[in-house]
N, C-alpha and C positions, 0 to 999 in steps of 0.2 A: 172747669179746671183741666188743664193739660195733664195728659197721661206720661207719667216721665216712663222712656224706652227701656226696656230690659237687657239691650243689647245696641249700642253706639259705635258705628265703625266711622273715625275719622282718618279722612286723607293718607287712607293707605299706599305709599308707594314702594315698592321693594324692586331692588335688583341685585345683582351678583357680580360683583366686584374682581374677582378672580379669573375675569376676561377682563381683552380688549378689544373693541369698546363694552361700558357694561350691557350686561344682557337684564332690560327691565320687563321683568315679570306683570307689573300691580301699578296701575299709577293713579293715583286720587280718586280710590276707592272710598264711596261714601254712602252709609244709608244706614238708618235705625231698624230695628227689628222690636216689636210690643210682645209683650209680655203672655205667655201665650199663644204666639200668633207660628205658625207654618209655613216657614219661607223657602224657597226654592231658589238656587242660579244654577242657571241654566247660558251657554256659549260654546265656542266652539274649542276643540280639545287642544292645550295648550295657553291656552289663555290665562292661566293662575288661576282657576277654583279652587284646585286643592293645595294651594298656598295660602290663601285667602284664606279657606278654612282652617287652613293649620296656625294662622295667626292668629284668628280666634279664638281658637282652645288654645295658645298659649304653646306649643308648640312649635315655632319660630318666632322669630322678631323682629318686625318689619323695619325697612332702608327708614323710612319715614311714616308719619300720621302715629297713630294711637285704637286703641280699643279699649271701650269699657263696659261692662258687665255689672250693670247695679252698682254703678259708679268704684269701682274695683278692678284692678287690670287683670290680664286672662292667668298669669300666676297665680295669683291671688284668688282667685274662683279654683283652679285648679284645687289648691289647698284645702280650700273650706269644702271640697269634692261637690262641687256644683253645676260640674258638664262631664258629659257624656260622651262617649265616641262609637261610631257604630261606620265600619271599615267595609271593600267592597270585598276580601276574605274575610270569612265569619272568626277565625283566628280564636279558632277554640283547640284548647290541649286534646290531641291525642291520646294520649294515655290517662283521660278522666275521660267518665261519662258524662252523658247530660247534665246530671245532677251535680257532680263533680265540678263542670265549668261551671253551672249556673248558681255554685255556692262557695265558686274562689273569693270573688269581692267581699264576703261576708268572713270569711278562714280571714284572709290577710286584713282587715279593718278598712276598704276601700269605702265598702255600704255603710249609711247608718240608719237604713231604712227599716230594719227589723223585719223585711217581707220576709215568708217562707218560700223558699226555692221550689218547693212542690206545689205551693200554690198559684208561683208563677206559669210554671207549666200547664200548671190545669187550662188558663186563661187563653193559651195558646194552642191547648190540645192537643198535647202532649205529654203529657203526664204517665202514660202506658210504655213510654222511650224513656225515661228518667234514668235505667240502668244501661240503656246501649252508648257503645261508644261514638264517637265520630262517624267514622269511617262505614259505619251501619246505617246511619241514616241517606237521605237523597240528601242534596246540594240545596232544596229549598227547605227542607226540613231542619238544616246546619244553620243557615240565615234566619231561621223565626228563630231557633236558639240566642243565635249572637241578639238578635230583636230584646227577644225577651230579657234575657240578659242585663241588657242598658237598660231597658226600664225598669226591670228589680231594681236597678242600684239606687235609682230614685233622683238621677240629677234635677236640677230646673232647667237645664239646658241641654239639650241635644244635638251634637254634631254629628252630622251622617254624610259618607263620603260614596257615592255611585249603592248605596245598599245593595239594590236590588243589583249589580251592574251585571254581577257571573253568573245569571239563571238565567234557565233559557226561558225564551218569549211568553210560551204558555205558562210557566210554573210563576213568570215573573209577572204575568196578568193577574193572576190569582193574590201573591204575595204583596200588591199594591195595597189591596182591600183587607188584607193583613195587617196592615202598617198601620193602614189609616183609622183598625177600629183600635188596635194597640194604644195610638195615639188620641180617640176619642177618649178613654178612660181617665186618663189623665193631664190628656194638652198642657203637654209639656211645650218649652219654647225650643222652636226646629228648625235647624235650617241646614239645611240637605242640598248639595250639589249634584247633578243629574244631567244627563244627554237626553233624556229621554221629555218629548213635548208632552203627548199625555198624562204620562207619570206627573210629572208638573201640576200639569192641571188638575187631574184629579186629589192631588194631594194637598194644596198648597192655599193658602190665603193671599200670599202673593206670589209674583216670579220677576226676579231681576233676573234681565238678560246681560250681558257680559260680551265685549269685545274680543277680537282675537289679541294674541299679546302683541304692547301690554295692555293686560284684560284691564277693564274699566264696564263701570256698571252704564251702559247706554240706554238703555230702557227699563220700564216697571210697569208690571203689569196685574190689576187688582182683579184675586177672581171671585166674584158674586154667587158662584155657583149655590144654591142649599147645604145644609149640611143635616143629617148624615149622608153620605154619598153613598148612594151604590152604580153596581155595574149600567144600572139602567141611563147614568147620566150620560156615559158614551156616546146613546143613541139622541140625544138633544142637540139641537141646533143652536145651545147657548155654550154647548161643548167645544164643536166643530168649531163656531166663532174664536173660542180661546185658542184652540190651535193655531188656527189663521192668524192671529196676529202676532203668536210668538214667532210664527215661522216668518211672515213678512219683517218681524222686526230683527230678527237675527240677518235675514237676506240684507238688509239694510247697512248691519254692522259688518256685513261680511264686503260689501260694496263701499265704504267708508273709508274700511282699511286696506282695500288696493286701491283707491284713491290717493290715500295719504301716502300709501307705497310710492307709487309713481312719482307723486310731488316730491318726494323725496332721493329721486335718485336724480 
């Protein structure tokens, strides 16, 4: 029996109107996302990912195509509070603490998950900051916050825009293997836009690549990797292999479209 998808993007095209000629962002963007499952795009910056994502979460509405969410469009999901967003600022209140941000959803009726906010914290270890504010903790320490956060709330759907994007390298090394045991616990459905090839790989079950605009999904790539992941899979030569071909296959899209540049003038 066919697994019906948890997430259906049909024939996305968007542009903006309010030039001339239009400037088209998105153009017959297509691909399912399972239930479950941890997807990554991944392209070159400009491209509409984080358009694409925000059509998703319901959050724009695209020139053309469609989006459905368990047969429901991304309002409609919105409402029944079944996606999640998780920004590349952690866009937590200043004037609350930890505990504070990580039990607004739950004050204003966003959550209907019944988690305790303290016990989320525990799971990310932190639970000893519960009373500090923002601005007390480090930049990665603000990010597992925003992390934990989204998955307190409980959506089935998780949209994450560059998470890890504003940490620096080492702290964002570390916070990969954050995410990803975050997201063992409860494999939520993910799908997270990223620059980064490793992050990718090590995160994902698959990786659309994406063209430069208008972005369009060019490639896909299935990663087999084991799971649970650790640091140690870096060092694997089935690792290295997935980089290699994300990187060939974007070199590809990026050779395509000054191809088609040229053709075109």
């Amino acid at each position: 029996m066919q697994i019906k998808p948890h997430i259906s993007v049909y024939g996305i095209t968007h542009f903006y109107r309010r030039v001339r000629p239009p400037l088209f962002v998105l153009t017959n963007v297509c691909f399912d996302v399972n239930r479950g499952e941890f997807i990554s795009i991944i392209g070159p910056s400009g491209g509409g990912k984080t358009t694409l994502l925000s059509i998703i979460g319901g959050l724009q509405t695209p020139t053309k195509g469609l989006v459905k969410i368990d047969d429901i469009c991304p309002k409609e999901a919105q409402r029944r509070r079944l996606l999640g967003f998780v920004f590349q600022d952690p866009s937590l209140l200043p004037w609350r603490t930890v505990l504070g941000n990580m039990s607004l959803a739950n004050e204003i009726g966003v959550s209907a998950s019944g988690k305790d906010p303290r016990d989320v914290l525990g799971i990310v270890e932190l639970e000893q900051f519960a009373e500090y504010y923002p601005h007390e903790l480090s930049g990665g320490m603000r990010q597992k916050v925003a992390l934990a956060r989204a998955f307190a709330v409980d959506p089935e759907v998780l949209l994450m825009d560059e998470p890890l994007g504003s940490l620096d390298e080492i702290t964002r090394s570390g916070m990969r293997y954050e995410l990803l045991r975050l997201w063992n616990l409860s494999r939520k459905t993910v799908v997270m836009v990223t620059h980064s090839i490793p992050e990718a790989v090590i995160l994902s079950d698959r990786v659309l690549i994406m063209s430069a605009r208008p972005g369009q999904v060019v490639s896909e790539l299935e990663i087999k990797l084991p799971r649970p992941r650790s640091e140690d899979i870096e060092r694997s030569p089935e690792f290295l292999d997935y980089t290699y071909c994300i990187r060939e296959a974007l070199s590809r899209a990026t050779l395509l479209d000054s191809e088609n540049g040229a053709a075109n003038e």
